[in-house]
PyMOL Python script that loads the backbone (N, CA, C, O; Angstrom):
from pymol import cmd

cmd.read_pdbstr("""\
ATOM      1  N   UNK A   1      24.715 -24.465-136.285  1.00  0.00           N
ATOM      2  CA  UNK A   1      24.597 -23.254-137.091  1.00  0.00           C
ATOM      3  C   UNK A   1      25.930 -22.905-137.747  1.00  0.00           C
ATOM      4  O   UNK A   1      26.299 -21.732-137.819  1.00  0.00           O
ATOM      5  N   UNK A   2      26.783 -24.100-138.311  1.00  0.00           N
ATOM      6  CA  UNK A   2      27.836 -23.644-138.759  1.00  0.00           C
ATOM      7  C   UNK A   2      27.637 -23.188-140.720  1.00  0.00           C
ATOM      8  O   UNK A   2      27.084 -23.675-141.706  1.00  0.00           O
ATOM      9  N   UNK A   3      28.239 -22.333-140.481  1.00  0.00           N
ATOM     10  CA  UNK A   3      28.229 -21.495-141.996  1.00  0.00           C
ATOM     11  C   UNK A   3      29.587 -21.526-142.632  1.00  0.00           C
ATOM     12  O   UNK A   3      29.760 -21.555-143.850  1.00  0.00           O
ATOM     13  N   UNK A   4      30.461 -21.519-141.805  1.00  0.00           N
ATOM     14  CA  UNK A   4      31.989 -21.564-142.830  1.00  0.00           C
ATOM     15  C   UNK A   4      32.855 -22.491-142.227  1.00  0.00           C
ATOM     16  O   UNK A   4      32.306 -23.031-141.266  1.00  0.00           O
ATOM     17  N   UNK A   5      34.393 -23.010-142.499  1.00  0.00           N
ATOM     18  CA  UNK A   5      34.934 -24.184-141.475  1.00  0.00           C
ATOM     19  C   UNK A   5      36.310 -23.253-141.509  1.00  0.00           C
ATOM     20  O   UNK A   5      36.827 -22.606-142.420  1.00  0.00           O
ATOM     21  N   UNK A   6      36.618 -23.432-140.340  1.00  0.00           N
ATOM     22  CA  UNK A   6      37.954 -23.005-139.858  1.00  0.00           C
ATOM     23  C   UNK A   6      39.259 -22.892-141.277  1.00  0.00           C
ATOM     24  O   UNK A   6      39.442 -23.605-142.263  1.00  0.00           O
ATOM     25  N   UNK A   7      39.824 -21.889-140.864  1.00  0.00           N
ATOM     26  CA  UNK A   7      40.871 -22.199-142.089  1.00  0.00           C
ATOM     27  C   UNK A   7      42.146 -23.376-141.833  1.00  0.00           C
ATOM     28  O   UNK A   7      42.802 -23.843-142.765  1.00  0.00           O
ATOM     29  N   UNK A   8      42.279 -23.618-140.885  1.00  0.00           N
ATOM     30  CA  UNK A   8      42.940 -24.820-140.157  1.00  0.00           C
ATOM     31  C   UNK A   8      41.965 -26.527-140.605  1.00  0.00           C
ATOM     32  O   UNK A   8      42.524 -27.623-140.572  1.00  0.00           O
ATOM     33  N   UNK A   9      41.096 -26.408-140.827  1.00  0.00           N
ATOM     34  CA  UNK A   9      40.857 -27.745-141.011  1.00  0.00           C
ATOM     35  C   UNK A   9      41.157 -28.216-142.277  1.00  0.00           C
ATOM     36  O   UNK A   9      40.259 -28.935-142.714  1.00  0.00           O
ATOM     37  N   UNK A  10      42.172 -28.058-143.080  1.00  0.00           N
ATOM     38  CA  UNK A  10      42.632 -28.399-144.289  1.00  0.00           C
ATOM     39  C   UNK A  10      43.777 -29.549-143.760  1.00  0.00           C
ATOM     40  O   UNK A  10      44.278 -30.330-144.569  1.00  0.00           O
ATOM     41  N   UNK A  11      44.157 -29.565-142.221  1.00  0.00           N
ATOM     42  CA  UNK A  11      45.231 -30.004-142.006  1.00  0.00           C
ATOM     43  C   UNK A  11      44.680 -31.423-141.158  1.00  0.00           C
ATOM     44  O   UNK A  11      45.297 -32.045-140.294  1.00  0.00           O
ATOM     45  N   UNK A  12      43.492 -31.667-141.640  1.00  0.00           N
ATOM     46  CA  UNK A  12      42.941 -32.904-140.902  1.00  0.00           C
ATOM     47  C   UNK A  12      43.252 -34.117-141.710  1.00  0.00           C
ATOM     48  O   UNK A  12      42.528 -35.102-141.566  1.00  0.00           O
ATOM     49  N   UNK A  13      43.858 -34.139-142.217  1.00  0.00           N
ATOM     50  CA  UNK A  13      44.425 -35.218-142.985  1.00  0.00           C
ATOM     51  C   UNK A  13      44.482 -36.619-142.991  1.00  0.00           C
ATOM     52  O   UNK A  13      44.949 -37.395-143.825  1.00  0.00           O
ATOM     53  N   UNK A  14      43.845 -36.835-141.763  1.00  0.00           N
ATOM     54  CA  UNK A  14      43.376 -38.695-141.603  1.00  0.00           C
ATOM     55  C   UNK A  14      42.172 -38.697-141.710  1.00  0.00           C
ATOM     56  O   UNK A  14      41.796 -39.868-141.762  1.00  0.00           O
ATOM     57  N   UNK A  15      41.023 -37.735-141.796  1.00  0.00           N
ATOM     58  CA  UNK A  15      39.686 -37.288-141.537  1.00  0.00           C
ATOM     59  C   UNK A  15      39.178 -38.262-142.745  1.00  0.00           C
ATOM     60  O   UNK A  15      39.781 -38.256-143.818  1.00  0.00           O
ATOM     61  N   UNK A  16      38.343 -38.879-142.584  1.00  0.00           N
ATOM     62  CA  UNK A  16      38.088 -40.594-143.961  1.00  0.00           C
ATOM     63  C   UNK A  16      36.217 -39.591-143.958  1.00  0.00           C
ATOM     64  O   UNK A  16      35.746 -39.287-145.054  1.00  0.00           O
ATOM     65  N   UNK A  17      35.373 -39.205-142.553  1.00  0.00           N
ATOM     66  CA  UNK A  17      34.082 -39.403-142.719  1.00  0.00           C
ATOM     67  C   UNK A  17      34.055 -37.703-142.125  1.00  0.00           C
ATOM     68  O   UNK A  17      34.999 -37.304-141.442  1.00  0.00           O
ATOM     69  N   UNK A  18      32.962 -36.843-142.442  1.00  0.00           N
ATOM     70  CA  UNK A  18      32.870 -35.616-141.980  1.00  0.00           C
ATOM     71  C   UNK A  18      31.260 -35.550-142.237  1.00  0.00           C
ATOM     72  O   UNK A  18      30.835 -36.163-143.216  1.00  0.00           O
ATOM     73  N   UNK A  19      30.425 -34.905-141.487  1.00  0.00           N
ATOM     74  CA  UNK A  19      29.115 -35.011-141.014  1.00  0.00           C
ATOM     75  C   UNK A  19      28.875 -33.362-140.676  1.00  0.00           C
ATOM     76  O   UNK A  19      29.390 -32.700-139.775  1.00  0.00           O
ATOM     77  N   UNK A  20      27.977 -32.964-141.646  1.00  0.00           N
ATOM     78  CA  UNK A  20      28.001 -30.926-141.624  1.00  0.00           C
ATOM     79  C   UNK A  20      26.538 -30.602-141.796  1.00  0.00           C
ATOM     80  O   UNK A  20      26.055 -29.507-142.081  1.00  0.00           O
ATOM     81  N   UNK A  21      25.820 -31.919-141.538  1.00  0.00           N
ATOM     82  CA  UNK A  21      24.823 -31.928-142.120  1.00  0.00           C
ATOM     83  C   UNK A  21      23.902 -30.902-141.167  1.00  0.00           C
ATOM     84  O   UNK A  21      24.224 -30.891-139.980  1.00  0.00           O
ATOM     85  N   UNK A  22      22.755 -30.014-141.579  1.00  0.00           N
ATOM     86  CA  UNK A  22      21.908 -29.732-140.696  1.00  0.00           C
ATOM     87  C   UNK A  22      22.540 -28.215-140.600  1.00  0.00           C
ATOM     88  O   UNK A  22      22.443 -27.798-139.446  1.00  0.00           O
ATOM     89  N   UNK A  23      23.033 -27.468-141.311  1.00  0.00           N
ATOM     90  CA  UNK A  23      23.800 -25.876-140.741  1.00  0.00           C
ATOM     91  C   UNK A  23      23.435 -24.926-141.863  1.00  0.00           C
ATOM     92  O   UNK A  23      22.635 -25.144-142.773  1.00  0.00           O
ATOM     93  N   UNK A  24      23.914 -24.201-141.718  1.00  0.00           N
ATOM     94  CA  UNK A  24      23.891 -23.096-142.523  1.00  0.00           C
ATOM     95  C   UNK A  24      24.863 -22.742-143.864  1.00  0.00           C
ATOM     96  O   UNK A  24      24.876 -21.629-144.390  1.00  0.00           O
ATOM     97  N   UNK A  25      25.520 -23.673-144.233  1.00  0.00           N
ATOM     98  CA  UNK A  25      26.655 -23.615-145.091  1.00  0.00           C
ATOM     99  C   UNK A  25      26.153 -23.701-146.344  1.00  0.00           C
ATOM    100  O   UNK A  25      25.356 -24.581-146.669  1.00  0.00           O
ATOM    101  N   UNK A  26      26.665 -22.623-147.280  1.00  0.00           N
ATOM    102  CA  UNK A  26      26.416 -22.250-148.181  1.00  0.00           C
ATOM    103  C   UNK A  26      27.332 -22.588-149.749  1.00  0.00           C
ATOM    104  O   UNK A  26      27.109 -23.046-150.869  1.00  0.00           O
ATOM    105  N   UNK A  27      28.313 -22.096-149.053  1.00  0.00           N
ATOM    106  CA  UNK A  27      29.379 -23.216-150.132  1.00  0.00           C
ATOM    107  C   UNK A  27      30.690 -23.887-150.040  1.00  0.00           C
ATOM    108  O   UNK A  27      31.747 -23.615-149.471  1.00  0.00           O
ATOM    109  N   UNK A  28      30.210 -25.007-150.908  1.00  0.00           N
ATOM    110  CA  UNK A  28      31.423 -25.767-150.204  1.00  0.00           C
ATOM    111  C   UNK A  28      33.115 -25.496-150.191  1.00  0.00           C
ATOM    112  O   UNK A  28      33.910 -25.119-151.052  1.00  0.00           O
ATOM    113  N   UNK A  29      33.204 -25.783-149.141  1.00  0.00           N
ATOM    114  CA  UNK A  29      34.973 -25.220-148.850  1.00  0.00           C
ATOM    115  C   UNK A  29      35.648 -25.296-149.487  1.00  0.00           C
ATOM    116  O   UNK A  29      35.041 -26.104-150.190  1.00  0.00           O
ATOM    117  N   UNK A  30      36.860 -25.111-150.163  1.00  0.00           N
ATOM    118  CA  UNK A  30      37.559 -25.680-150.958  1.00  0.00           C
ATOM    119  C   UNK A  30      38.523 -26.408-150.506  1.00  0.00           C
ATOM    120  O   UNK A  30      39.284 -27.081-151.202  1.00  0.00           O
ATOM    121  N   UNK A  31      38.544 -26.263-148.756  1.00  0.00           N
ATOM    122  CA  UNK A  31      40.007 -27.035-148.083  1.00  0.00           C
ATOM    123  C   UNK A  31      39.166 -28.465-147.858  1.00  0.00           C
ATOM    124  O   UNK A  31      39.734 -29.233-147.083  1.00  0.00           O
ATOM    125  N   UNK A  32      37.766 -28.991-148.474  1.00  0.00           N
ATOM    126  CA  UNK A  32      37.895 -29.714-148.542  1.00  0.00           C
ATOM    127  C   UNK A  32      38.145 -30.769-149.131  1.00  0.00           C
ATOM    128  O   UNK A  32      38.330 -31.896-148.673  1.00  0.00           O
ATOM    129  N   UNK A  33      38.152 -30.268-150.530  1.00  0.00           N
ATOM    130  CA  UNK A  33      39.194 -30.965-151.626  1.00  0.00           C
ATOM    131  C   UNK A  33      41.013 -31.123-151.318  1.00  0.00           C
ATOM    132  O   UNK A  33      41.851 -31.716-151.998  1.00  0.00           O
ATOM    133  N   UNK A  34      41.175 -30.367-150.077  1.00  0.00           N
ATOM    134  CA  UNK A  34      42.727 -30.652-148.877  1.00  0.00           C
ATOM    135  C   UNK A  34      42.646 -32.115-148.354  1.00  0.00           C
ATOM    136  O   UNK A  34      43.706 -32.742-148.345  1.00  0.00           O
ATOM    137  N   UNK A  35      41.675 -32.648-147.978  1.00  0.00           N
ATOM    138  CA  UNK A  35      41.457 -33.706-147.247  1.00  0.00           C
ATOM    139  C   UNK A  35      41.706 -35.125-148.066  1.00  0.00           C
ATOM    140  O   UNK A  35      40.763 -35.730-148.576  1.00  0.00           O
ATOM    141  N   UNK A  36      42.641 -35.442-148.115  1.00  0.00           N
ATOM    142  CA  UNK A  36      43.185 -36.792-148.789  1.00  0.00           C
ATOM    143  C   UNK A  36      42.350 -37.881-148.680  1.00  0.00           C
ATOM    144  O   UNK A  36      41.890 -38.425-149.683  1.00  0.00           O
ATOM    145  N   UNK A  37      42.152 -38.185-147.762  1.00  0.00           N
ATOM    146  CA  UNK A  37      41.324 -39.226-147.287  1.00  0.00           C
ATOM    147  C   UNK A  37      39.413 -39.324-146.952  1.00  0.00           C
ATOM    148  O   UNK A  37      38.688 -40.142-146.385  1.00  0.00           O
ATOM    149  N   UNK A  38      39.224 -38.169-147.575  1.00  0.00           N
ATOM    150  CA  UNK A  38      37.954 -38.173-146.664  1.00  0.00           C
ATOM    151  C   UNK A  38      37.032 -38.722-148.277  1.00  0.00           C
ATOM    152  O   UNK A  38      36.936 -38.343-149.444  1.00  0.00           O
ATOM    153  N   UNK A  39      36.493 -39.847-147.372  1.00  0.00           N
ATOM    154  CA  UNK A  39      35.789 -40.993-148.547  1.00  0.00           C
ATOM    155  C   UNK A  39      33.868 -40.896-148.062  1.00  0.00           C
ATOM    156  O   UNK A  39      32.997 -41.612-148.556  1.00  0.00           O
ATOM    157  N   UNK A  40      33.672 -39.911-147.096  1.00  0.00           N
ATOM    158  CA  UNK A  40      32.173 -39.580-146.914  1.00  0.00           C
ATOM    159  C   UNK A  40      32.192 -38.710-146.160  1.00  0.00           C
ATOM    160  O   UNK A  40      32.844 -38.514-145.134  1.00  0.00           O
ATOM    161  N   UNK A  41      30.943 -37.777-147.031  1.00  0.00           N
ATOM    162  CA  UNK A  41      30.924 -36.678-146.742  1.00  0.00           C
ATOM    163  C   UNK A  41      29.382 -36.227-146.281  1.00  0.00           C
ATOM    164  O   UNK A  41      28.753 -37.236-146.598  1.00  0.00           O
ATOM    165  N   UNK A  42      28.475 -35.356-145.753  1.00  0.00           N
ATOM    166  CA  UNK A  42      27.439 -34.719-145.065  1.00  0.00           C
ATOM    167  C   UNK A  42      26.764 -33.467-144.840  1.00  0.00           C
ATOM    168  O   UNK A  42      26.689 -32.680-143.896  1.00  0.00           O
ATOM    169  N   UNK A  43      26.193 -33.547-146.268  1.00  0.00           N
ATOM    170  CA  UNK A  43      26.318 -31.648-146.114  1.00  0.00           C
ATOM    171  C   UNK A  43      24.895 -31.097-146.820  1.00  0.00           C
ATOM    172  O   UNK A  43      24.741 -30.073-147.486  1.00  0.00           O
ATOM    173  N   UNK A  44      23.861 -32.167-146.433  1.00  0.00           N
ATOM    174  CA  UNK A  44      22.660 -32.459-146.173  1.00  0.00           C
ATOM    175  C   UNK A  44      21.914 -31.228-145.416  1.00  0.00           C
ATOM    176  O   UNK A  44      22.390 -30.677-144.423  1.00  0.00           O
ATOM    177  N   UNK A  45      20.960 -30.956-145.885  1.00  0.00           N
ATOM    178  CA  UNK A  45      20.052 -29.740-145.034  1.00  0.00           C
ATOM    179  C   UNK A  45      21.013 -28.479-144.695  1.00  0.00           C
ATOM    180  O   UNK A  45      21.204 -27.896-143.627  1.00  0.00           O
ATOM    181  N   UNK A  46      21.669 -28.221-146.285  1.00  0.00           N
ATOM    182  CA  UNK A  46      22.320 -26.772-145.660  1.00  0.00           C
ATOM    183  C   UNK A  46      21.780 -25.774-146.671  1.00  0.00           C
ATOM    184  O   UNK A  46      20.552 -25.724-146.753  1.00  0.00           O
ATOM    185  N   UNK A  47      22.578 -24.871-147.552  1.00  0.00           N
ATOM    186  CA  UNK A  47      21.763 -23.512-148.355  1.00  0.00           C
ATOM    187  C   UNK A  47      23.042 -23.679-149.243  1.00  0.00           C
ATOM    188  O   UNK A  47      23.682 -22.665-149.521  1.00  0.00           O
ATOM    189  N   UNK A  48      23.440 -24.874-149.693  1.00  0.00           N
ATOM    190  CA  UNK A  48      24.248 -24.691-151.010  1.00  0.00           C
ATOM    191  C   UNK A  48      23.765 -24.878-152.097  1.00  0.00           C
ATOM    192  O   UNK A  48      23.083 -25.903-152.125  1.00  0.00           O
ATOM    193  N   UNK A  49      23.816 -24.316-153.062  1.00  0.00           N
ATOM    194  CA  UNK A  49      23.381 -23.761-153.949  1.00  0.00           C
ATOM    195  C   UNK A  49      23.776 -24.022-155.431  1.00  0.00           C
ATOM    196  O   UNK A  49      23.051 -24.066-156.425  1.00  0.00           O
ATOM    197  N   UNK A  50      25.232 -24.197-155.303  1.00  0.00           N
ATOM    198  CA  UNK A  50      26.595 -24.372-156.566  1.00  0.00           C
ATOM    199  C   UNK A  50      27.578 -25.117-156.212  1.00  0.00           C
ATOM    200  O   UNK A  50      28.374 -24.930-155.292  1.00  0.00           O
ATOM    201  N   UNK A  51      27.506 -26.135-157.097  1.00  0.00           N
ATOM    202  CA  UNK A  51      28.666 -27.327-156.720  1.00  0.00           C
ATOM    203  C   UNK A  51      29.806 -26.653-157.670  1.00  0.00           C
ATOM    204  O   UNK A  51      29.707 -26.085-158.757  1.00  0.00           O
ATOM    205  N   UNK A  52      30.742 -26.892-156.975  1.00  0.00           N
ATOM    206  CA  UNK A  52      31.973 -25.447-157.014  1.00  0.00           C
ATOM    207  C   UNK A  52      32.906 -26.924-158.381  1.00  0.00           C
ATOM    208  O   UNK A  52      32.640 -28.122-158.284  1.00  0.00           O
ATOM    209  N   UNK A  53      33.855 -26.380-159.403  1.00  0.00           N
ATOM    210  CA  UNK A  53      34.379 -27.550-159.884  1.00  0.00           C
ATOM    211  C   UNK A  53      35.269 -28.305-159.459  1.00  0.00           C
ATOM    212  O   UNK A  53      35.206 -29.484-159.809  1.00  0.00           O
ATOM    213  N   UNK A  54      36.486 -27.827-158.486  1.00  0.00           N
ATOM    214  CA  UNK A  54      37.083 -28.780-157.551  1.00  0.00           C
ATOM    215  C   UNK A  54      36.135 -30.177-157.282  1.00  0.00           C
ATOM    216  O   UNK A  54      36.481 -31.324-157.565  1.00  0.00           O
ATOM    217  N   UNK A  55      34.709 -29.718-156.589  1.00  0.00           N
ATOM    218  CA  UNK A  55      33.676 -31.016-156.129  1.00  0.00           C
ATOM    219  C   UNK A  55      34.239 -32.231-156.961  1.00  0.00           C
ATOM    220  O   UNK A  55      34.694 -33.260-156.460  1.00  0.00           O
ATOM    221  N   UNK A  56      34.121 -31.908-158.535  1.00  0.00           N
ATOM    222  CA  UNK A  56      34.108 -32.954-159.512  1.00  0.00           C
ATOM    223  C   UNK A  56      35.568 -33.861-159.613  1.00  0.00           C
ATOM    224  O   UNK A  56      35.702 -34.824-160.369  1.00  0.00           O
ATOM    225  N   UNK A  57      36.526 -33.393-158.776  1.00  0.00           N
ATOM    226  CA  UNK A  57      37.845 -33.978-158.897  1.00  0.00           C
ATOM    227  C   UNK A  57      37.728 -34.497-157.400  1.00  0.00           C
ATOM    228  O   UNK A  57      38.884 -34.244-157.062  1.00  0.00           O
ATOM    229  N   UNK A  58      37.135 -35.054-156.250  1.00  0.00           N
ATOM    230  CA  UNK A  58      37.248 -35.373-155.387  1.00  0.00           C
ATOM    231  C   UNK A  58      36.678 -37.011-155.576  1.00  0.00           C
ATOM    232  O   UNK A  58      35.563 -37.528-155.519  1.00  0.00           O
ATOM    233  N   UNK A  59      38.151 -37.552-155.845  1.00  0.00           N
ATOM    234  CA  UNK A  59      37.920 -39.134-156.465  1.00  0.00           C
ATOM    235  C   UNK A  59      37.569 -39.738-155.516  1.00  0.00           C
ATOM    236  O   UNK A  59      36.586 -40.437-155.758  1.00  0.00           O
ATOM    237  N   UNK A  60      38.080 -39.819-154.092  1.00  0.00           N
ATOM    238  CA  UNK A  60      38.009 -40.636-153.401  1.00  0.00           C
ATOM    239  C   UNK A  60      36.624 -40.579-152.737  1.00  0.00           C
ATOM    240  O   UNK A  60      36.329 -41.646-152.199  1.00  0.00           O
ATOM    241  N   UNK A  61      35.956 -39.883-152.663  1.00  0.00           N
ATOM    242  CA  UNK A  61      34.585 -39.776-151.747  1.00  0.00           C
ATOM    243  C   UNK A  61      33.768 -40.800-152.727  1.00  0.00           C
ATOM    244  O   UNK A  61      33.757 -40.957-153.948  1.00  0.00           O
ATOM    245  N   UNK A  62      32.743 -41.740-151.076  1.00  0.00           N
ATOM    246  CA  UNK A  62      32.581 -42.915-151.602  1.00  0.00           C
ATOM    247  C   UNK A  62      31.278 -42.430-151.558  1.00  0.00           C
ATOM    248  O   UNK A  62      30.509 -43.022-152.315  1.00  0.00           O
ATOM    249  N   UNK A  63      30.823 -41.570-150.927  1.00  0.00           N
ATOM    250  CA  UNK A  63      29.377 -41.157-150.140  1.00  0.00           C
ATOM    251  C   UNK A  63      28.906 -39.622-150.126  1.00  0.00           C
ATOM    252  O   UNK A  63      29.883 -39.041-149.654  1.00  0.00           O
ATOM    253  N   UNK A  64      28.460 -39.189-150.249  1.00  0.00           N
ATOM    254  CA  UNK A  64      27.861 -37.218-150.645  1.00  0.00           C
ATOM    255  C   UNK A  64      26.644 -37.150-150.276  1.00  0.00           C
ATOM    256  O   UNK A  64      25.820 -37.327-151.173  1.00  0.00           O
ATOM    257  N   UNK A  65      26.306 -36.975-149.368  1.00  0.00           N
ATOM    258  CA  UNK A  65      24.650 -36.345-149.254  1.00  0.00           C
ATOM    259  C   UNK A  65      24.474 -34.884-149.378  1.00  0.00           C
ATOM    260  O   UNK A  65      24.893 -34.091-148.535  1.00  0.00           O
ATOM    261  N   UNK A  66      23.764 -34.510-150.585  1.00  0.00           N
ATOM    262  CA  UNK A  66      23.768 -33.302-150.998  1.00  0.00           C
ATOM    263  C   UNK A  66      22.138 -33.055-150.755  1.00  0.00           C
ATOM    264  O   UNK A  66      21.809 -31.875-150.874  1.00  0.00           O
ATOM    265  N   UNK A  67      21.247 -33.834-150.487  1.00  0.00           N
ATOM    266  CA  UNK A  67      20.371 -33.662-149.984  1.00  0.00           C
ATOM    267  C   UNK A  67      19.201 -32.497-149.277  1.00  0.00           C
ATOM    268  O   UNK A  67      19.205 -31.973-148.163  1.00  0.00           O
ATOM    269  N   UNK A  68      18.644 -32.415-149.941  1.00  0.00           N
ATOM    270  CA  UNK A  68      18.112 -31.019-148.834  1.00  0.00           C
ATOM    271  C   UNK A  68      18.851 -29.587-148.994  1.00  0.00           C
ATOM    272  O   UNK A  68      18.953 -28.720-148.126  1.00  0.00           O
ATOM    273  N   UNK A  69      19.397 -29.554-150.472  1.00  0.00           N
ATOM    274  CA  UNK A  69      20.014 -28.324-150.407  1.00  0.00           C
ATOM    275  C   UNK A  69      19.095 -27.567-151.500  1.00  0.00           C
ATOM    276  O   UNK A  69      18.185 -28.056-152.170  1.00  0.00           O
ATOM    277  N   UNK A  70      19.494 -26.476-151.497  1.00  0.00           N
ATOM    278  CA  UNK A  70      18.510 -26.130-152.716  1.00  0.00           C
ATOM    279  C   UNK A  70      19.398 -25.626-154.367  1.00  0.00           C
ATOM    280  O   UNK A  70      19.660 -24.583-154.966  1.00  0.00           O
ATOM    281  N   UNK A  71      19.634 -27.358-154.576  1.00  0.00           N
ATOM    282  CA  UNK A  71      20.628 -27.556-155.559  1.00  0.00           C
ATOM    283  C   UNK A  71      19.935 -27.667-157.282  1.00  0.00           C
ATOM    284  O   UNK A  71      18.793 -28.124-157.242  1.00  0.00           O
ATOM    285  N   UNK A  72      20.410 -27.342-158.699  1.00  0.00           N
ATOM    286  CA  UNK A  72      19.473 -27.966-159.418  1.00  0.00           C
ATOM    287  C   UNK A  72      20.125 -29.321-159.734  1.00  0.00           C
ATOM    288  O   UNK A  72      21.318 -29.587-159.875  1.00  0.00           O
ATOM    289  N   UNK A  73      19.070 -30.089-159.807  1.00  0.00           N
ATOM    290  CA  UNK A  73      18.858 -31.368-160.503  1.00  0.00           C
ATOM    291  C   UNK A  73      19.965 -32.114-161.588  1.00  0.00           C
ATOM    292  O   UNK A  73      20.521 -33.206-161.706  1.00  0.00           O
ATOM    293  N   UNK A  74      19.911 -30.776-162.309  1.00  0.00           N
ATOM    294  CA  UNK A  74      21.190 -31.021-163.813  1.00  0.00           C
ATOM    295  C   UNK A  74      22.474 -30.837-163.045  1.00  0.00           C
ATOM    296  O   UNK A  74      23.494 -31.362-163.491  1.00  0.00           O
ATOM    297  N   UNK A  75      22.501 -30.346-162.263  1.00  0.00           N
ATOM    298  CA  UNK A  75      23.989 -30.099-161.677  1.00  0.00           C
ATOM    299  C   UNK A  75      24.720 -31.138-160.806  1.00  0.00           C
ATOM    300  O   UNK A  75      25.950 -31.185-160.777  1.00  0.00           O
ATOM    301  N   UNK A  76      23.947 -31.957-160.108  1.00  0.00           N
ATOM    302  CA  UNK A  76      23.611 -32.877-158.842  1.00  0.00           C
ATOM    303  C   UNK A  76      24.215 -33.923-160.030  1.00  0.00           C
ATOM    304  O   UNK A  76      25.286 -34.500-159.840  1.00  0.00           O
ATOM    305  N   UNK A  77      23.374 -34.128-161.367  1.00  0.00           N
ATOM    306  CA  UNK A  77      23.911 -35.475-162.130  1.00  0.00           C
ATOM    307  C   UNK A  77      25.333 -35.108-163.074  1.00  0.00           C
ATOM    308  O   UNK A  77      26.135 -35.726-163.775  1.00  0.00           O
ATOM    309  N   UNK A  78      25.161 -34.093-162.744  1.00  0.00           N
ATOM    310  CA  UNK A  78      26.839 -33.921-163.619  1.00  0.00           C
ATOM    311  C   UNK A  78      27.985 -34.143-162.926  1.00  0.00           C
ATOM    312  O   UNK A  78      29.131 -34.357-163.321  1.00  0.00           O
ATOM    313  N   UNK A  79      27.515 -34.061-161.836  1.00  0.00           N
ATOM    314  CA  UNK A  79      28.822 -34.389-160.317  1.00  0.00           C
ATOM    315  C   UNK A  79      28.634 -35.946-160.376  1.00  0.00           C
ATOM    316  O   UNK A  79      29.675 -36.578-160.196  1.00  0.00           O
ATOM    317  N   UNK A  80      27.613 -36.603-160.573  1.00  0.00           N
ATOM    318  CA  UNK A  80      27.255 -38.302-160.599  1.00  0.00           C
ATOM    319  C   UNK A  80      28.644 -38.469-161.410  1.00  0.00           C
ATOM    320  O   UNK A  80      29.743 -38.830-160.988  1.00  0.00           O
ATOM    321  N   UNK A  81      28.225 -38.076-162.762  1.00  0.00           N
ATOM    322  CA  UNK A  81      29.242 -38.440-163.752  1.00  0.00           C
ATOM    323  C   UNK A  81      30.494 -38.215-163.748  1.00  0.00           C
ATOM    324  O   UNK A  81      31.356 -38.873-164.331  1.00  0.00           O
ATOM    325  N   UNK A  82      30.660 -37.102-162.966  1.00  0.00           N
ATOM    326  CA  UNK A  82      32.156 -37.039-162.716  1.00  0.00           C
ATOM    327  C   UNK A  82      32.942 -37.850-161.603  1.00  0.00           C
ATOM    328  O   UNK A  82      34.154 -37.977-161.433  1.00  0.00           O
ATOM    329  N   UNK A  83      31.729 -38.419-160.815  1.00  0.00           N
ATOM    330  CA  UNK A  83      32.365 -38.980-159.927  1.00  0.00           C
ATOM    331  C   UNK A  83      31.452 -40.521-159.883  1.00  0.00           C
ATOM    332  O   UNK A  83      30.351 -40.692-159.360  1.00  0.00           O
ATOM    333  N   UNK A  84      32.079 -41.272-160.419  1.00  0.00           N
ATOM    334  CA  UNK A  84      31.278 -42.287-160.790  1.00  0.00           C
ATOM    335  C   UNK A  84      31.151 -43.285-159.671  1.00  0.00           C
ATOM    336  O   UNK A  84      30.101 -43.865-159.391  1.00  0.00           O
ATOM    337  N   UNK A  85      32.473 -43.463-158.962  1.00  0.00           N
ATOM    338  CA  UNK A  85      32.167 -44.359-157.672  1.00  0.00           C
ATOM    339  C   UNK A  85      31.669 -43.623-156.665  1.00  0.00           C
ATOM    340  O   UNK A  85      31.355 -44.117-155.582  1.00  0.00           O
ATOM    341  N   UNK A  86      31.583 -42.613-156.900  1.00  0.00           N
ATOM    342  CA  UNK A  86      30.735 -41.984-155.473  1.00  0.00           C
ATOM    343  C   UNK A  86      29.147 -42.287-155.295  1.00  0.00           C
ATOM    344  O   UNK A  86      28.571 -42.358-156.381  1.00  0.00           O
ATOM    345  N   UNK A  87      28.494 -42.438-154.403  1.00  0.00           N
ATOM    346  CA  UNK A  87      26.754 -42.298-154.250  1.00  0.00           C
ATOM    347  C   UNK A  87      26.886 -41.105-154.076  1.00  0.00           C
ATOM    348  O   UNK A  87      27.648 -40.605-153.249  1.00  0.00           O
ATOM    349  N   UNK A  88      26.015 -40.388-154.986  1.00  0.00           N
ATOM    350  CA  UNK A  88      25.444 -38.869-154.473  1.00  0.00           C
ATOM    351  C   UNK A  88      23.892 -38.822-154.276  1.00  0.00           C
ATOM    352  O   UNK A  88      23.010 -39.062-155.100  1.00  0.00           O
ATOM    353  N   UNK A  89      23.772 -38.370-152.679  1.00  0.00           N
ATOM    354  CA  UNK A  89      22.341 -38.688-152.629  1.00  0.00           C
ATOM    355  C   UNK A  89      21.573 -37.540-152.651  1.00  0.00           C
ATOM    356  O   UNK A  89      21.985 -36.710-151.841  1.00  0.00           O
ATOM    357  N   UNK A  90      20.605 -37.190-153.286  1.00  0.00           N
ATOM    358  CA  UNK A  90      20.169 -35.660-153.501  1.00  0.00           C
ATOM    359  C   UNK A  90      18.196 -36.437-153.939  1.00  0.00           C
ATOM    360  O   UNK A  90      17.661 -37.336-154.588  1.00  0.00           O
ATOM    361  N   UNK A  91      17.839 -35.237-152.986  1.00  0.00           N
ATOM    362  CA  UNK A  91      16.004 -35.591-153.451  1.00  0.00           C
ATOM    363  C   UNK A  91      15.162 -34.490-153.353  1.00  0.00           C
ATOM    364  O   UNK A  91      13.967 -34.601-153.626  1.00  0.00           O
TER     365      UNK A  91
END
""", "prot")
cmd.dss("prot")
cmd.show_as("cartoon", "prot")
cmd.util.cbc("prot")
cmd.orient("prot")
């Protein structure tokens, strides 16, 4: 039942994979565009709503399950395009 992330986890800085999937989170953090390394991400079956524009500068993520959120469609493929090596999986 997590809804927000610590203000300290910006400092996880080897963190490559993060798994949030299944909670209550509504929008995405911005300390996680902090995370240098984190190349897959899990945030599947939550209540986000608005992919924030930071999202679109997070080069390195190889993997996004946006899945199960109640996201629109046009928004989901504009993050595709901005992030071209990423899979974004959304249905």
């Amino acid at each position: 039942a997590i809804s927000n992330l610590p203000r300290r986890f910006k400092e996880l800085k080897s963190l490559y994979q993060l798994d949030l999937g299944d909670n209550n989170i509504k929008y995405l953090p911005k300390s996680l565009s902090r995370l240098p390394r984190l190349e897959v991400l899990d945030l599947s079956d939550n209540q986000i709503k608005k992919i924030p524009s930071f999202a679109h500068r997070m080069n390195k993520l190889r993997i996004l399950d946006l899945s199960g959120n109640p996201l629109d469609l046009e928004e989901v493929n504009r993050l595709r395009k901005s992030l071209p090596d990423c899979e974004v999986i959304f249905n």
